[in-house]
C-alpha atoms as a printed R data frame, in Angstrom:
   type eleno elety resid chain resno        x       y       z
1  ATOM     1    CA   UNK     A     1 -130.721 -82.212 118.033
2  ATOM     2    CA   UNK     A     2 -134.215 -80.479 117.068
3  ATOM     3    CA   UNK     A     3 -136.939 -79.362 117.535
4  ATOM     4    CA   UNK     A     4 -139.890 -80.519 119.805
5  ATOM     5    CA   UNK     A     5 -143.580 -80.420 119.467
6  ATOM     6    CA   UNK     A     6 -145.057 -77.377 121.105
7  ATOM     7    CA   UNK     A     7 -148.543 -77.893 123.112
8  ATOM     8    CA   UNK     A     8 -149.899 -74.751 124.523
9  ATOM     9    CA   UNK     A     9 -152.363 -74.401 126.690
10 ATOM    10    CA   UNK     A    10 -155.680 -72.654 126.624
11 ATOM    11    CA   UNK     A    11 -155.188 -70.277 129.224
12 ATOM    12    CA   UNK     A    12 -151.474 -69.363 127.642
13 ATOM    13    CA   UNK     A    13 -153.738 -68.408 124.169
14 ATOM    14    CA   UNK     A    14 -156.641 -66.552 126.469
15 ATOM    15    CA   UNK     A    15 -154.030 -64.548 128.184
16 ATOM    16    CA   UNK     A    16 -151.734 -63.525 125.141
17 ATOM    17    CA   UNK     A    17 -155.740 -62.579 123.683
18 ATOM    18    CA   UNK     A    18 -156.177 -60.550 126.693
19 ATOM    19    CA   UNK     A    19 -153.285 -58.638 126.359
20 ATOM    20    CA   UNK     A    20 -153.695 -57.855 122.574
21 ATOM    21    CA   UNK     A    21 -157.067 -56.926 123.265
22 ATOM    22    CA   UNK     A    22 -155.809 -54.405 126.336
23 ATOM    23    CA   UNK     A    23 -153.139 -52.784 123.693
24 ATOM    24    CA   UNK     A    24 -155.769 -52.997 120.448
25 ATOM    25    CA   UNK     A    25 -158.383 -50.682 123.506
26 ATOM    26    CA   UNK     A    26 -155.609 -48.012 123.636
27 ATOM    27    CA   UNK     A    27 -155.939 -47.608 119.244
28 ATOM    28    CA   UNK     A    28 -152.926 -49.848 118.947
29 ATOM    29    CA   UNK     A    29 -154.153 -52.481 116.687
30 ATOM    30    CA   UNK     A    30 -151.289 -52.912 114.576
31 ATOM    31    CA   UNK     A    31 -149.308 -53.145 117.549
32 ATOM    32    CA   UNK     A    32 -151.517 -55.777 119.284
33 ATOM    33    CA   UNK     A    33 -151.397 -57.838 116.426
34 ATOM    34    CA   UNK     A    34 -147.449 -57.390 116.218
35 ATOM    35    CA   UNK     A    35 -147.636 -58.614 120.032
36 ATOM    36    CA   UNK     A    36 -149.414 -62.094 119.097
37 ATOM    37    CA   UNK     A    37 -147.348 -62.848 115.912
38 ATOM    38    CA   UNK     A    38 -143.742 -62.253 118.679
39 ATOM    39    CA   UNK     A    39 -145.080 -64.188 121.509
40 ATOM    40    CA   UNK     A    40 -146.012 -67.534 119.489
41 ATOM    41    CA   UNK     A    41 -142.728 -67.233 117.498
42 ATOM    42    CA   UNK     A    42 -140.859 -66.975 120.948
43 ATOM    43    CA   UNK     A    43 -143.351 -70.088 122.267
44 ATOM    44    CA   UNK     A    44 -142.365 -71.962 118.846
45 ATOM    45    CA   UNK     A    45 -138.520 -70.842 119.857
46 ATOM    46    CA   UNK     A    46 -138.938 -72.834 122.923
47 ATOM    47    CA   UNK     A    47 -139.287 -75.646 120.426
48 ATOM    48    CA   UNK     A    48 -135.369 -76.017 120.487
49 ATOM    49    CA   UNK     A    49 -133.195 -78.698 122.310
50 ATOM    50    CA   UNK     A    50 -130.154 -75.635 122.695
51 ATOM    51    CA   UNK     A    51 -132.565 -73.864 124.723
52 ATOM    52    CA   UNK     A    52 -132.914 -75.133 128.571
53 ATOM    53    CA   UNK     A    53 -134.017 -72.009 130.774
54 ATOM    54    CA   UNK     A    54 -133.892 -71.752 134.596
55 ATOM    55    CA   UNK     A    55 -136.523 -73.571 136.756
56 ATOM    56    CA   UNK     A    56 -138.963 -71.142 137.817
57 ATOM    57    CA   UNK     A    57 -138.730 -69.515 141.591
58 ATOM    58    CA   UNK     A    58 -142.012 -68.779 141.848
59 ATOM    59    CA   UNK     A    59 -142.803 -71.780 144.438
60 ATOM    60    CA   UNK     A    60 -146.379 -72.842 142.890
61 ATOM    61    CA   UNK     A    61 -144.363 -73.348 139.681
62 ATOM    62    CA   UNK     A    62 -141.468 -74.887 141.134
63 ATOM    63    CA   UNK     A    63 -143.470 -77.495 142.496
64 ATOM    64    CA   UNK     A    64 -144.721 -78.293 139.281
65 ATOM    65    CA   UNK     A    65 -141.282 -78.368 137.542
66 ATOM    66    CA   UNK     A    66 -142.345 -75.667 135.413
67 ATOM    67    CA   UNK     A    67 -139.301 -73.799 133.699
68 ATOM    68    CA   UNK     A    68 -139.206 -69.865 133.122
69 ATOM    69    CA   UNK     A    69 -138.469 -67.732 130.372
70 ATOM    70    CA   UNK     A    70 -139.076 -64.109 130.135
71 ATOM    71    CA   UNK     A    71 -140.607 -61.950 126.670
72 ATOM    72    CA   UNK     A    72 -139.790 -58.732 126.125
73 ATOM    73    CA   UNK     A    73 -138.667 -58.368 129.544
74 ATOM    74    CA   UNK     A    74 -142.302 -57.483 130.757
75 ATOM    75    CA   UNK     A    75 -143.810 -61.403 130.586
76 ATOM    76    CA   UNK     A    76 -143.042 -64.687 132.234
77 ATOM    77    CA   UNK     A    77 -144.229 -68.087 130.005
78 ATOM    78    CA   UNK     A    78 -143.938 -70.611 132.062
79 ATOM    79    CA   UNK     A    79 -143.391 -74.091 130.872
80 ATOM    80    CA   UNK     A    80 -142.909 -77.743 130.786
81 ATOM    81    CA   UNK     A    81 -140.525 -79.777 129.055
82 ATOM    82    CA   UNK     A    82 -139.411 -83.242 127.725
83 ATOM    83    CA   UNK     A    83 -137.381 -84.487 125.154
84 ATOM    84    CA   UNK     A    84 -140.378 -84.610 122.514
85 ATOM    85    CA   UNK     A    85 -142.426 -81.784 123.547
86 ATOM    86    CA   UNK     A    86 -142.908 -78.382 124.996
87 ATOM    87    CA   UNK     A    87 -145.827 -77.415 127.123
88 ATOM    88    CA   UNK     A    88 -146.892 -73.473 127.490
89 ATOM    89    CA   UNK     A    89 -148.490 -73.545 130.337
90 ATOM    90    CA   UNK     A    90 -148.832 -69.937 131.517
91 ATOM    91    CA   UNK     A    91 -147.907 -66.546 130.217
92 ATOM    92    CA   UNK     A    92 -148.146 -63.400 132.972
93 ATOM    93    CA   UNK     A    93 -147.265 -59.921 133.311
94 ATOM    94    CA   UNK     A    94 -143.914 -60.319 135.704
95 ATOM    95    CA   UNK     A    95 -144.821 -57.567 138.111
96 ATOM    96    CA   UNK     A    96 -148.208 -58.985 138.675
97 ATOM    97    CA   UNK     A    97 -146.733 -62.516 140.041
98 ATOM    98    CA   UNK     A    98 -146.261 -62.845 143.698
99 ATOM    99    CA   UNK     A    99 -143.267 -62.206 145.172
């Protein structure tokens, strides 16, 4: 058991950007950058074999097979997974996802 490759996706990285540069807007810059460094350590935590998270509910996902995990108890990442890799493929504020 180890670790697996971990492919994320463009819109993940434009999201996590947005985000940082919504929290740098309100004079938080050390904060913002503080957010980036936490989410891609908890994407490269994903990374682990131990680690197998719920399939997602929201249906759009679900038919995709994407799996759920929630950051800082605010975000969803929503992802794919194998036994050799890991793919982000979305990252969204939980309260902004349709019920």
């Amino acid at each position: 058991m180890g670790s697996r490759k971990v492919t994320i996706l463009d819109a993940t990285v434009d999201e996590v950007a947005r985000i940082a540069f919504f929290i740098e807007a309100k004079g938080l810059p050390v904060t913002a950058k503080k957010f980036v460094d936490d989410a891609f350590r908890f994407f490269d935590k994903l990374s682990s074999e131990k680690i197998v998270h719920r399939p997602c509910k929201y249906l759009p996902w679900l038919v995709l097979n994407y799996r759920c995990a929630n950051f800082r108890k605010k975000y969803i990442v929503a992802y794919l997974e194998n036994s050799k890799e890991i793919v982000i493929c979305d990252f969204i504020l939980q309260k902004s996802l349709p019920e």
